[in-house]
LOMIGU-856746 format. One record per residue (C-alpha): x, y, z; residue in one letter; residue number from 1. Coordinates in Angstrom, 1 decimal. Layout:
N
<drendren X="X" Y="Y" Z="Z" residu="a" num="NUM"/>
...
***
This chain:
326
<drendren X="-9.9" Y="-22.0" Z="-2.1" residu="x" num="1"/>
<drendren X="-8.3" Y="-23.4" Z="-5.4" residu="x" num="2"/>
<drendren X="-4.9" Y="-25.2" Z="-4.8" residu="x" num="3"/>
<drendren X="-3.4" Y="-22.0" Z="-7.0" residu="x" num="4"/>
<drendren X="-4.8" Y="-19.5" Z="-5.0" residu="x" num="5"/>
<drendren X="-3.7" Y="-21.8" Z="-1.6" residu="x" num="6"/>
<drendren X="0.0" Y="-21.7" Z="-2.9" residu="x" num="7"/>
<drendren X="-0.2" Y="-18.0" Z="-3.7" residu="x" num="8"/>
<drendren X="-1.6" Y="-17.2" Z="-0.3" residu="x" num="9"/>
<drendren X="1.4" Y="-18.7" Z="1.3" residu="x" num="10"/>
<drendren X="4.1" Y="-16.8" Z="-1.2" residu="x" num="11"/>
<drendren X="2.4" Y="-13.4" Z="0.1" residu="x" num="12"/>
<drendren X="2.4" Y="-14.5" Z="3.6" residu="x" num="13"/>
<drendren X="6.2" Y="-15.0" Z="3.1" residu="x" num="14"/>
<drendren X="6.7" Y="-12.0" Z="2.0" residu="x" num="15"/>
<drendren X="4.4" Y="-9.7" Z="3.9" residu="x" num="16"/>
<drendren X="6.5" Y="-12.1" Z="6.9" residu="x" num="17"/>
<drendren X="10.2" Y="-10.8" Z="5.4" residu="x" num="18"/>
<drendren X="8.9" Y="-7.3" Z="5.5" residu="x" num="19"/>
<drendren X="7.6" Y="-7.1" Z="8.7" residu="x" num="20"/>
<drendren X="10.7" Y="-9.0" Z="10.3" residu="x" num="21"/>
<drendren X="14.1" Y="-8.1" Z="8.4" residu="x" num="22"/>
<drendren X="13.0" Y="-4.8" Z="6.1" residu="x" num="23"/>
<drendren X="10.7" Y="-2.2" Z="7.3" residu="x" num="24"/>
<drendren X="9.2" Y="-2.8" Z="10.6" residu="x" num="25"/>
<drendren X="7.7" Y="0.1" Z="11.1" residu="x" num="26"/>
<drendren X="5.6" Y="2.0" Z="8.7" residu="x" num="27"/>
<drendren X="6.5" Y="5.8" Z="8.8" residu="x" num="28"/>
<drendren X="2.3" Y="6.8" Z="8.9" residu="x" num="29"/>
<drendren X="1.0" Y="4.6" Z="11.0" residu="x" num="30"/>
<drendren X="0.6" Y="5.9" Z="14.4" residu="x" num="31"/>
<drendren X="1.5" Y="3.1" Z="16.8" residu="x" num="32"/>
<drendren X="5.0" Y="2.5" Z="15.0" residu="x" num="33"/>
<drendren X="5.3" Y="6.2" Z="15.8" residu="x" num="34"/>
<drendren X="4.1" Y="5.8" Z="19.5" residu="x" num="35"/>
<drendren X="6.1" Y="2.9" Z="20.2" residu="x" num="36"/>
<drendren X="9.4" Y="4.4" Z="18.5" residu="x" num="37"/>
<drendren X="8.8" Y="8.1" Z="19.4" residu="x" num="38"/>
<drendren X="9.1" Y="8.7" Z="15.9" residu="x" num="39"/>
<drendren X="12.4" Y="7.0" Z="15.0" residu="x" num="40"/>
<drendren X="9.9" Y="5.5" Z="12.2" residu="x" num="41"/>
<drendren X="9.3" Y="9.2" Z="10.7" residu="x" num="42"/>
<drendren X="12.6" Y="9.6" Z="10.4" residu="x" num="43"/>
<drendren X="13.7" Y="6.4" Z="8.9" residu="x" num="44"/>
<drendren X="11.0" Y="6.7" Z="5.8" residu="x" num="45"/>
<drendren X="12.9" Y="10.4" Z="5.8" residu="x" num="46"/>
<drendren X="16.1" Y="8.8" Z="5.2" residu="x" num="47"/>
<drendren X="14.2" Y="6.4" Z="2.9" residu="x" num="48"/>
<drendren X="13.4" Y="9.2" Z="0.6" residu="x" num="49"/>
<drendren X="16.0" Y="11.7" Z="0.7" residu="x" num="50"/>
<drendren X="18.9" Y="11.0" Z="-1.7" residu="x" num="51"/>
<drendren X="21.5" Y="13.7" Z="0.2" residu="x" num="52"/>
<drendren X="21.1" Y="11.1" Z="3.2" residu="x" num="53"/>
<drendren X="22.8" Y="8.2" Z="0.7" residu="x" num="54"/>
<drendren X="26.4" Y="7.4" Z="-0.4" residu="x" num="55"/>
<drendren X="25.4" Y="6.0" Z="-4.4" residu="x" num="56"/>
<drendren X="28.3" Y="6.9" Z="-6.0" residu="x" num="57"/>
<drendren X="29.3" Y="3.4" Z="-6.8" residu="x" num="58"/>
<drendren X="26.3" Y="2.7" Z="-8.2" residu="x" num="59"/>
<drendren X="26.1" Y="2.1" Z="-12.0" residu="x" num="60"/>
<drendren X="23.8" Y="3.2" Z="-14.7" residu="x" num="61"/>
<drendren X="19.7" Y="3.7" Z="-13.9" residu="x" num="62"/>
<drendren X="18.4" Y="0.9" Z="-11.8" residu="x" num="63"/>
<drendren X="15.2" Y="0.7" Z="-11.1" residu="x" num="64"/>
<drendren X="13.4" Y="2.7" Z="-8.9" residu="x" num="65"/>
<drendren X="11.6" Y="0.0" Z="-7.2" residu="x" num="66"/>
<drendren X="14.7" Y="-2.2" Z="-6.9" residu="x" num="67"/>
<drendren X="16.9" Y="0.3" Z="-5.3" residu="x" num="68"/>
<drendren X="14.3" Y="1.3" Z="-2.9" residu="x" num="69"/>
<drendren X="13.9" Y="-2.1" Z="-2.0" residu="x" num="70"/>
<drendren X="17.8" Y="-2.1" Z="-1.4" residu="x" num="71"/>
<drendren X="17.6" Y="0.7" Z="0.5" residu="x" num="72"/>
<drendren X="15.1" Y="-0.7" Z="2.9" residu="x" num="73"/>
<drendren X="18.0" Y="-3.0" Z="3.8" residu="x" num="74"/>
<drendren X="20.1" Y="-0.3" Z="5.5" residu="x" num="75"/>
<drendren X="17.1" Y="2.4" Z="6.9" residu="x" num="76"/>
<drendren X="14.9" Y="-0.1" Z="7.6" residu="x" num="77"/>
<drendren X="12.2" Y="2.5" Z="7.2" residu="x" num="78"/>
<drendren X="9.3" Y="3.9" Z="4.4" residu="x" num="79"/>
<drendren X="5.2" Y="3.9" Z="4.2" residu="x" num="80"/>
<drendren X="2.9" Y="1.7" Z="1.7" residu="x" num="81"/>
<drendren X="5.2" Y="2.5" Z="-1.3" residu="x" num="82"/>
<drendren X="8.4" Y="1.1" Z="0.3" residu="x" num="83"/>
<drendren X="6.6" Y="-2.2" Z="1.8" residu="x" num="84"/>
<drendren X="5.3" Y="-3.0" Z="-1.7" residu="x" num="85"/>
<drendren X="8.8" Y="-2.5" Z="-3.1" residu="x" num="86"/>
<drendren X="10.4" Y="-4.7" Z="-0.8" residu="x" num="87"/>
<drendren X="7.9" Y="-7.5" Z="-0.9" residu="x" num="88"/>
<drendren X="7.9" Y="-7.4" Z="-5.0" residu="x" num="89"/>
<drendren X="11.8" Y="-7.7" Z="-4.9" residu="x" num="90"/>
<drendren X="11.3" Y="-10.6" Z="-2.5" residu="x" num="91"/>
<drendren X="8.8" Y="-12.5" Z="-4.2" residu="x" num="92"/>
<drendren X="10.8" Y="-11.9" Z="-7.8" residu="x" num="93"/>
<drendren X="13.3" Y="-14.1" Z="-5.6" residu="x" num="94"/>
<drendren X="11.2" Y="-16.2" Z="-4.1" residu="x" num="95"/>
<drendren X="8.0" Y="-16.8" Z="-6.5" residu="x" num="96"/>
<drendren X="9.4" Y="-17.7" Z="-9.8" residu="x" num="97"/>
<drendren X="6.9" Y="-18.4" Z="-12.3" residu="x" num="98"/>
<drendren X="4.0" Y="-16.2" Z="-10.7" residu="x" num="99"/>
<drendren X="2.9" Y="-13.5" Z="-12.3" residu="x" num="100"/>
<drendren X="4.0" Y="-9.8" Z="-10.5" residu="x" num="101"/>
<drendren X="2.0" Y="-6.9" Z="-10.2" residu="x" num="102"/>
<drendren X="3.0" Y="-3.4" Z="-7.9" residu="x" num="103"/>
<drendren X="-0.3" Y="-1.9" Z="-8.4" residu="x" num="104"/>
<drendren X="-2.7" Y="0.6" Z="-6.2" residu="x" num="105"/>
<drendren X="-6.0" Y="1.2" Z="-7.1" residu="x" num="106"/>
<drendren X="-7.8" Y="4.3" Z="-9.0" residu="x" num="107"/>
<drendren X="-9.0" Y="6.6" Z="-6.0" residu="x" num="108"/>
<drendren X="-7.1" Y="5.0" Z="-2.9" residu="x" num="109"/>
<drendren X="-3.1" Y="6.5" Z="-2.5" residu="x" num="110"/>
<drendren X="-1.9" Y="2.7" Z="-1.5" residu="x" num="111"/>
<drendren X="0.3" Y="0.4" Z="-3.2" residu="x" num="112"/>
<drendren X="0.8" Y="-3.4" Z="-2.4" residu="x" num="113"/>
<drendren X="1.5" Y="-6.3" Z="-4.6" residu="x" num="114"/>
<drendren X="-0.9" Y="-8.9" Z="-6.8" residu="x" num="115"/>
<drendren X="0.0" Y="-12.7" Z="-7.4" residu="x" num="116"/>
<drendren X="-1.9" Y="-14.1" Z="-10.5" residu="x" num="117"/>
<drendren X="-2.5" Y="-13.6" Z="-13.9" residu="x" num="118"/>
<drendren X="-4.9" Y="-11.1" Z="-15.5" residu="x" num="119"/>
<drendren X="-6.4" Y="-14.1" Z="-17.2" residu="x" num="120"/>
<drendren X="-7.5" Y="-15.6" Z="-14.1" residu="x" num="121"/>
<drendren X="-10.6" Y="-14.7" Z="-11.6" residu="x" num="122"/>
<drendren X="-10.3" Y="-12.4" Z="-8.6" residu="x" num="123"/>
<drendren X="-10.3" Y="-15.1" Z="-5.8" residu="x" num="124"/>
<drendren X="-7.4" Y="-16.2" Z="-7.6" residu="x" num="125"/>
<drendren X="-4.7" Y="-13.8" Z="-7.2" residu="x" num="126"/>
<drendren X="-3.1" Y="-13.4" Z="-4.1" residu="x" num="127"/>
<drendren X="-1.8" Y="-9.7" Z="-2.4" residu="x" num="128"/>
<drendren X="0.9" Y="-9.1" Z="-0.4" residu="x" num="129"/>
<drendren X="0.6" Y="-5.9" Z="1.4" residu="x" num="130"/>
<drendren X="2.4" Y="-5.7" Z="4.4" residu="x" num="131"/>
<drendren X="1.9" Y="-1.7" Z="5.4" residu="x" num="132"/>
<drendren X="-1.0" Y="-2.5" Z="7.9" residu="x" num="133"/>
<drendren X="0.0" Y="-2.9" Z="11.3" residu="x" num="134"/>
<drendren X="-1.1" Y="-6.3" Z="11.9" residu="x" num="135"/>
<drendren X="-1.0" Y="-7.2" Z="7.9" residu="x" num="136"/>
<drendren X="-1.5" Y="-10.6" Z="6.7" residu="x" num="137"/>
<drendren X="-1.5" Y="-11.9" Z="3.1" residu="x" num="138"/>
<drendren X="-5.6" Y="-12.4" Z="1.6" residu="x" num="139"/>
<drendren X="-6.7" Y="-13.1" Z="-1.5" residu="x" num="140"/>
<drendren X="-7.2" Y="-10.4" Z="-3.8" residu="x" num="141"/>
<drendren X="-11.4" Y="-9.8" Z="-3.4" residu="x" num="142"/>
<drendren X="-10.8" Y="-10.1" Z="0.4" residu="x" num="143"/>
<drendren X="-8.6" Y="-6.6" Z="0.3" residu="x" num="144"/>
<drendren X="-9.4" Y="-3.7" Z="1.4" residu="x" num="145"/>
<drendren X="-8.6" Y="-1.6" Z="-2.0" residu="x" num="146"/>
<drendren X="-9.9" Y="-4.4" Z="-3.6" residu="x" num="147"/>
<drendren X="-12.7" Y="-3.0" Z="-6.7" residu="x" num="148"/>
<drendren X="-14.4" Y="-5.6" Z="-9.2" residu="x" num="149"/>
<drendren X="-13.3" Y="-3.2" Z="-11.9" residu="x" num="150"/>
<drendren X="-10.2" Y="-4.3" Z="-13.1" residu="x" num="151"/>
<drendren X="-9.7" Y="-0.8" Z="-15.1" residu="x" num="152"/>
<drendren X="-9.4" Y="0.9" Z="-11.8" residu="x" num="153"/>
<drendren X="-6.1" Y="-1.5" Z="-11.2" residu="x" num="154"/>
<drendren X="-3.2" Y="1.0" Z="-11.6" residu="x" num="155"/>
<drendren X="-0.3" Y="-0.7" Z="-12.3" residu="x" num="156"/>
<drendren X="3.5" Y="0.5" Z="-11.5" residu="x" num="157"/>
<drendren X="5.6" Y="-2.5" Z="-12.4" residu="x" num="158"/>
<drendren X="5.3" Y="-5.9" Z="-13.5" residu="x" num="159"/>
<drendren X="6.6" Y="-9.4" Z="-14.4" residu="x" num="160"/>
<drendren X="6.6" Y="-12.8" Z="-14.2" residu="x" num="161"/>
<drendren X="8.7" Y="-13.8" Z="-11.2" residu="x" num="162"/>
<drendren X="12.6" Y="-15.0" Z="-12.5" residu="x" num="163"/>
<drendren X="14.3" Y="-15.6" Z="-9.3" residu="x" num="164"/>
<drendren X="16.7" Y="-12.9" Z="-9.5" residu="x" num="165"/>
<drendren X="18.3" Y="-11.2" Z="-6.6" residu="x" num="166"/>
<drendren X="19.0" Y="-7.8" Z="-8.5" residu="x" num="167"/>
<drendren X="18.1" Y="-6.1" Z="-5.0" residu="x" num="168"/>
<drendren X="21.0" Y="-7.7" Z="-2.5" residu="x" num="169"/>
<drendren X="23.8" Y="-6.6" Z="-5.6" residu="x" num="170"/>
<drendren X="22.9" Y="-3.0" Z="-5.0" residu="x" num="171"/>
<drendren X="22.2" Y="-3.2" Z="-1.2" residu="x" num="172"/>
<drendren X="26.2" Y="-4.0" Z="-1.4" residu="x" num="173"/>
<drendren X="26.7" Y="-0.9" Z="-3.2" residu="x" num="174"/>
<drendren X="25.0" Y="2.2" Z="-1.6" residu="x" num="175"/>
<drendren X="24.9" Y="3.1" Z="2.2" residu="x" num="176"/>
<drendren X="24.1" Y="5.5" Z="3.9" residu="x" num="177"/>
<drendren X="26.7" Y="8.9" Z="4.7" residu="x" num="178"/>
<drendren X="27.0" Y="9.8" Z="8.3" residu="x" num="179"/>
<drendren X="24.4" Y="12.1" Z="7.9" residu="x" num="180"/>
<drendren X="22.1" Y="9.6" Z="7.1" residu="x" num="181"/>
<drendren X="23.4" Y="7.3" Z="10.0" residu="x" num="182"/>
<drendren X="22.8" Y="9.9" Z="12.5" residu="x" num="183"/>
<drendren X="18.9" Y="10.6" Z="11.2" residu="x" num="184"/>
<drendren X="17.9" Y="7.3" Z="11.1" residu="x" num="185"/>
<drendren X="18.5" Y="6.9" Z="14.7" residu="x" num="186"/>
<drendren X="17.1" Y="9.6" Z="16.0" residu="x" num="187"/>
<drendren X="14.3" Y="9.6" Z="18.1" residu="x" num="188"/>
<drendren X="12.4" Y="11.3" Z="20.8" residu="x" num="189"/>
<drendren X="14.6" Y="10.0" Z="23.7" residu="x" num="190"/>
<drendren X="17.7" Y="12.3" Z="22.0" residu="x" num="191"/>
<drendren X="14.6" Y="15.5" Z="22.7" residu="x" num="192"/>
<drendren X="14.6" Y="14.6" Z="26.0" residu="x" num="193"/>
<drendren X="15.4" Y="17.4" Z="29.1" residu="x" num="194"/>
<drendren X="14.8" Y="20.3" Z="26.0" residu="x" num="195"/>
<drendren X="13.7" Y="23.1" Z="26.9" residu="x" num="196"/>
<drendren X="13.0" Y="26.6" Z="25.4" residu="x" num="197"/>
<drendren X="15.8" Y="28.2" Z="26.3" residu="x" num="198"/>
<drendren X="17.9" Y="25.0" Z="25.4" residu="x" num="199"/>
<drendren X="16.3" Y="25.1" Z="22.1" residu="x" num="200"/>
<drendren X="16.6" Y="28.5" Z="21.5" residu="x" num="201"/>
<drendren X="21.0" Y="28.2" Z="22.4" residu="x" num="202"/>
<drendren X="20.9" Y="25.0" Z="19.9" residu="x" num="203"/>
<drendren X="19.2" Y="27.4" Z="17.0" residu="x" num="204"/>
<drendren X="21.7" Y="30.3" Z="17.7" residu="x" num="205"/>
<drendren X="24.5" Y="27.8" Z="17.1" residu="x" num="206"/>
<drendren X="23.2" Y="26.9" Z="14.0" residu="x" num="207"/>
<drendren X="23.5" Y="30.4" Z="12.7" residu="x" num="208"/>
<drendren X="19.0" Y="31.0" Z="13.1" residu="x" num="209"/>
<drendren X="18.2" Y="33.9" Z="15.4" residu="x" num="210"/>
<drendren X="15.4" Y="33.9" Z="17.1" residu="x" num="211"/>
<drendren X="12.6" Y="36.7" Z="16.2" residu="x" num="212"/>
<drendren X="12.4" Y="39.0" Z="19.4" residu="x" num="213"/>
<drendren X="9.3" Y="40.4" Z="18.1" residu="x" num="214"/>
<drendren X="7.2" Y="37.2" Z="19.0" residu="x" num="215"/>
<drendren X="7.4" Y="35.4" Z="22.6" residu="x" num="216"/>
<drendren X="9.8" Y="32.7" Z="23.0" residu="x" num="217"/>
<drendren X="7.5" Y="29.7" Z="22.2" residu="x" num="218"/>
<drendren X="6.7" Y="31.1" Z="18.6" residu="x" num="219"/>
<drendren X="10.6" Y="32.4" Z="18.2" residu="x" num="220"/>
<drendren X="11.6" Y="28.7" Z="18.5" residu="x" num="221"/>
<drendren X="8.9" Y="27.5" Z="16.6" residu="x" num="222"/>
<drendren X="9.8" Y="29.8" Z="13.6" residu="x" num="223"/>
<drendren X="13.4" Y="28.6" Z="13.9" residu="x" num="224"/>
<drendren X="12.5" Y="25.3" Z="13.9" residu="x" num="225"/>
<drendren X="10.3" Y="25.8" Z="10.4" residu="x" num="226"/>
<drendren X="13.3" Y="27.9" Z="9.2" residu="x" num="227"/>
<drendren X="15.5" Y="24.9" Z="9.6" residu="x" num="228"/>
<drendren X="12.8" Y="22.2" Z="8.0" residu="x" num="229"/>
<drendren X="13.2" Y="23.8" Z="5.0" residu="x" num="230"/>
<drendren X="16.9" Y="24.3" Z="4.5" residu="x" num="231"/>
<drendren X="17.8" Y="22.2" Z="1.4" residu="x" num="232"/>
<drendren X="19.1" Y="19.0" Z="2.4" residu="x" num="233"/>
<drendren X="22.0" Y="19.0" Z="-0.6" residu="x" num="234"/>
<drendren X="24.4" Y="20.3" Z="1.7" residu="x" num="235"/>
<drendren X="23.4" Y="18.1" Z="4.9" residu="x" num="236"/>
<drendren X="27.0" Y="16.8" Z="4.8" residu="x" num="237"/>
<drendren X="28.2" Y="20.4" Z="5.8" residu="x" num="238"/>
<drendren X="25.9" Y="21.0" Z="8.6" residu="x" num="239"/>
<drendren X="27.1" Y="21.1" Z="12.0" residu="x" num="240"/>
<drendren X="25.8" Y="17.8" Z="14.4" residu="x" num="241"/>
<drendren X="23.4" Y="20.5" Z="16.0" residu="x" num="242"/>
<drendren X="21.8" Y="21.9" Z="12.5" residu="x" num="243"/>
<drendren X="21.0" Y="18.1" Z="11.7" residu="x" num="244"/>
<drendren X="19.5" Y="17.6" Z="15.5" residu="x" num="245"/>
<drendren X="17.2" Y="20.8" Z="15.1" residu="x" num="246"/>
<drendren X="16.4" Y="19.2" Z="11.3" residu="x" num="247"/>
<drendren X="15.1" Y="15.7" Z="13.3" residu="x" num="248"/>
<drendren X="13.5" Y="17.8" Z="15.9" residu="x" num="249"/>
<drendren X="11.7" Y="20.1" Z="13.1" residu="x" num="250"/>
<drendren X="10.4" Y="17.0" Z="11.5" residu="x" num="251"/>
<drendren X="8.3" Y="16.2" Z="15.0" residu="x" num="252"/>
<drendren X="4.2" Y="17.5" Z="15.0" residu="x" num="253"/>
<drendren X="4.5" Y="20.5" Z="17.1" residu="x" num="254"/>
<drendren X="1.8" Y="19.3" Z="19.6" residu="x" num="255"/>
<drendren X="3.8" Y="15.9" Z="20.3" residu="x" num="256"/>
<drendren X="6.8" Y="18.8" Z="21.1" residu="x" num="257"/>
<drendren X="4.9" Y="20.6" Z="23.1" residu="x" num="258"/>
<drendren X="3.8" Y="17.7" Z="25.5" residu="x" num="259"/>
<drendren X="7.4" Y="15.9" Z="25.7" residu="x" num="260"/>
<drendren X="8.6" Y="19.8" Z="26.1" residu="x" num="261"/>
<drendren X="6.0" Y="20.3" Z="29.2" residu="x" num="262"/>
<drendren X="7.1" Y="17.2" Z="30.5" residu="x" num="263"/>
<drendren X="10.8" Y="17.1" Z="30.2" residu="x" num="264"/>
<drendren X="10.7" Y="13.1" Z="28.9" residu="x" num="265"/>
<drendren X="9.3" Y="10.9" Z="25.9" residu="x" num="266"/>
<drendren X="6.6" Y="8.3" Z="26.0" residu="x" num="267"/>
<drendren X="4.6" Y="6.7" Z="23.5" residu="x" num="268"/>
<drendren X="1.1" Y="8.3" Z="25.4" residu="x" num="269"/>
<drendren X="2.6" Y="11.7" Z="24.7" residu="x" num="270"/>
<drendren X="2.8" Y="10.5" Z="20.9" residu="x" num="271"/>
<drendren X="-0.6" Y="9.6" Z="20.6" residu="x" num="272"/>
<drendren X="-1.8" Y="12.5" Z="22.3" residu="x" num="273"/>
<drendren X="-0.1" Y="15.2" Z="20.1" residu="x" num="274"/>
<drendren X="-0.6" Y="12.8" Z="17.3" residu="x" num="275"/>
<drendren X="-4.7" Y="13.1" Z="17.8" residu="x" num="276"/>
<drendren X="-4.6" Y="16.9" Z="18.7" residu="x" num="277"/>
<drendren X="-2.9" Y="17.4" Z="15.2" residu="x" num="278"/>
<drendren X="-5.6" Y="15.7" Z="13.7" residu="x" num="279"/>
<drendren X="-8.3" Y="17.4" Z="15.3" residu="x" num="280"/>
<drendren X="-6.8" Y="20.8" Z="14.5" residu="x" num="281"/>
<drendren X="-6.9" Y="19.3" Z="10.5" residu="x" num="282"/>
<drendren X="-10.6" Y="18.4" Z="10.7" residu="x" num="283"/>
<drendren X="-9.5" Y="14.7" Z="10.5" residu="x" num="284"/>
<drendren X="-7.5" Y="14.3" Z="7.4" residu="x" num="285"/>
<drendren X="-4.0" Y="13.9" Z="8.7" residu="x" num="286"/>
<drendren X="-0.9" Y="12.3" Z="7.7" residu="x" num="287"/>
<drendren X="-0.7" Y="10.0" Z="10.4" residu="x" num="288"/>
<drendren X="-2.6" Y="6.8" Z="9.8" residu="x" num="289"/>
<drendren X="-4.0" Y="4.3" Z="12.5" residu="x" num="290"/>
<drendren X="-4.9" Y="1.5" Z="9.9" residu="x" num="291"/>
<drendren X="-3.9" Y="-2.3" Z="11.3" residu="x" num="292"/>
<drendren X="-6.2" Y="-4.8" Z="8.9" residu="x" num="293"/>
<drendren X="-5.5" Y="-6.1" Z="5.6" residu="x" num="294"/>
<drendren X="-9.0" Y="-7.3" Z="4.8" residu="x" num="295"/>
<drendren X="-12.3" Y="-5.2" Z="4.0" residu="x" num="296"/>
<drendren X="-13.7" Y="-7.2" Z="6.8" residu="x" num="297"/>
<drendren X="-11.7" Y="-5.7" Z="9.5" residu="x" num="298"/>
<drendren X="-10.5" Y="-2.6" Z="7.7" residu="x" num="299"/>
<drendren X="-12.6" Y="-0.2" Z="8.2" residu="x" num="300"/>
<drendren X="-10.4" Y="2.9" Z="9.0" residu="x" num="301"/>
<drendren X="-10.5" Y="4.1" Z="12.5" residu="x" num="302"/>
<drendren X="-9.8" Y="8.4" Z="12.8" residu="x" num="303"/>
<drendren X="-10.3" Y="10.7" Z="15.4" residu="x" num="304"/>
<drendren X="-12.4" Y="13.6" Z="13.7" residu="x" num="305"/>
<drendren X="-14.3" Y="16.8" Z="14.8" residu="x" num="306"/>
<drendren X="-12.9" Y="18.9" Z="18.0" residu="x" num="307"/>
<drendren X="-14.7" Y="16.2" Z="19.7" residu="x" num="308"/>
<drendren X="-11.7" Y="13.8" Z="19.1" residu="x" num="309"/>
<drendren X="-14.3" Y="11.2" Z="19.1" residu="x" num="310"/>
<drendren X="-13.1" Y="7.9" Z="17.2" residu="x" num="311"/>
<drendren X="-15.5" Y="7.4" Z="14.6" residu="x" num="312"/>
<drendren X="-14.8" Y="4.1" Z="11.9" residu="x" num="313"/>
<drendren X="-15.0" Y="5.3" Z="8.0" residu="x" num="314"/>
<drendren X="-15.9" Y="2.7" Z="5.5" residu="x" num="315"/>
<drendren X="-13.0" Y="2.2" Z="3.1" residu="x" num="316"/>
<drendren X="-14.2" Y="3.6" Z="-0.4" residu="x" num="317"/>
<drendren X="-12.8" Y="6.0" Z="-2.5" residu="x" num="318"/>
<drendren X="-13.6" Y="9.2" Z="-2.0" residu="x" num="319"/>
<drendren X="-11.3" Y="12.5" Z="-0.8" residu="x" num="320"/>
<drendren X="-11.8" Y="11.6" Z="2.5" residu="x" num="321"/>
<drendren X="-7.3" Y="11.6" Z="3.8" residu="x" num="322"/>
<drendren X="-7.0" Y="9.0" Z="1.0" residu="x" num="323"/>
<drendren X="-3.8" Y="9.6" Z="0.5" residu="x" num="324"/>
<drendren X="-1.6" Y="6.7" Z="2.9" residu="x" num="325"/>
<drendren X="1.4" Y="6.6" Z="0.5" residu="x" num="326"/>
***
């Protein structure tokens, strides 16, 4: 390894570091973040991406998009692959001056991370800072595991050579989130806890849904809960505290509801488990990603597929396979 690509290594490490420790610490599609926070990380990449959850009225002009996701990251602590490479780009902008910036994905693979190193230079040059995997670590760029030799197949949403401006920390001071907003991106399963049917059912009636007597009461409730997952989010700050409850709850796969229901509490176990029947009932591609490496070496994608739920490993290429981990 080249002294460049040595010092580039450590820059990404930094940041992949600062990601995982002060911004978003748990991707909102990976499946163990959503075990271990019974789904509090679902619903803090909601509040990520959902404007009507954010007070921005004292922000100025167009910033851009990158840099005020990045400052939102500071407040909701939440997001997938798109928000982790927006954070680390901001913090190497900061922290790399002189290197050469790229938030890129690559042609066929939904992903995005960021590239250190000039298009001039060779592959095992440039450095990537990706810190979405669960157990992510910075590599050099032909190590990766959306790594192609093809350099037309380099999508690339934003670039620059490093400046050391802080552009992101001046707007993090000017947004935050409304109480709406507050109240999502601490919700998790434990606040489902002791639900039951008919508990659901009273919670739905108070916010103005009535349950279909034409179905039994497990599809009535379900219903009401898809009624409410749709209701336009523009008006959250009207909604009573128990229409923005049955919102969290609505946001929840069905078969995780139906074990912590059964049961009357919330543990991660249950997560996985309604997690991996969802899957199976999709034939395998699912939202949900169980992706820890960085490297093509120990990044082969582990799924449950078939009604088998057996784990089978998928070599990373770029097919239609559930590419999509945006």
């Amino acid at each position: 390894m080249s002294a460049t690509a040595k010092a580039r290594l450590g820059k990404a490490t930094a940041a992949v570091n600062y990601v995982k420790s002060d911004a978003i610490q748990n991707s909102g599609n990976q499946q163990d973040p959503l075990a271990s926070t019974l789904f509090n990380s679902a619903m803090r990449m909601a509040v990520m991406r959902e404007n009507a959850f954010w007070d921005l009225s004292r922000v100025l002009g167009q910033p851009s998009p990158s840099d005020l996701t990045a400052a939102k990251a500071g407040w909701a602590h939440g997001g997938n692959c798109g928000e982790n490479a927006a954070v680390a780009f901001a913090y190497l902008r900061k922290f790399a001056p002189g290197q050469h910036l790229r938030k890129a994905s690559t042609a066929g693979l939904d992903h995005a991370f960021v590239l250190i190193g000039s298009n001039n230079e060779q592959d095992h040059e440039w450095a990537v800072a990706d810190p979405w995997p669960t157990k992510a670590k910075a590599c050099l760029w032909d190590e990766h595991f959306a790594y192609t030799d093809d350099r037309s197949k380099i999508n690339v949403d934003e670039e620059m050579d490093a400046d050391g401006a802080d552009t992101v920390n001046v707007l993090q001071g000017l947004i935050g989130l409304n109480a709406a907003g507050a109240k999502v991106a601490k919700w998790s399963l434990n606040d489902f806890k002791g639900q039951t049917l008919d508990s659901l059912g009273a919670k739905l009636g108070q916010a103005g849904i009535a349950l279909d007597a034409s179905v039994d009461k497990g599809e009535a409730v379900l219903k009401g809960l898809q009624q409410v997952a749709t209701s336009k989010l523009s008006d959250v700050l009207a909604w009573s505290d128990d229409q923005l409850w049955l919102w969290c709850v609505s946001q929840v796969e069905r078969p995780v509801l139906d074990k912590v229901l059964k049961a009357g509490d919330a543990k991660p176990e249950m997560v996985h488990d309604g997690i991996n029947e969802a899957r199976r009932a999709a034939g395998g591609k699912h939202w949900v990603w169980n992706h820890p490496d960085t490297t093509r070496e120990g990044a082969e994608r582990t799924h449950v597929t078939g009604a088998s739920g057996v784990t089978a490993a998928a070599p990373v290429t770029a097919d239609d396979d559930a590419m999509d981990i945006s």
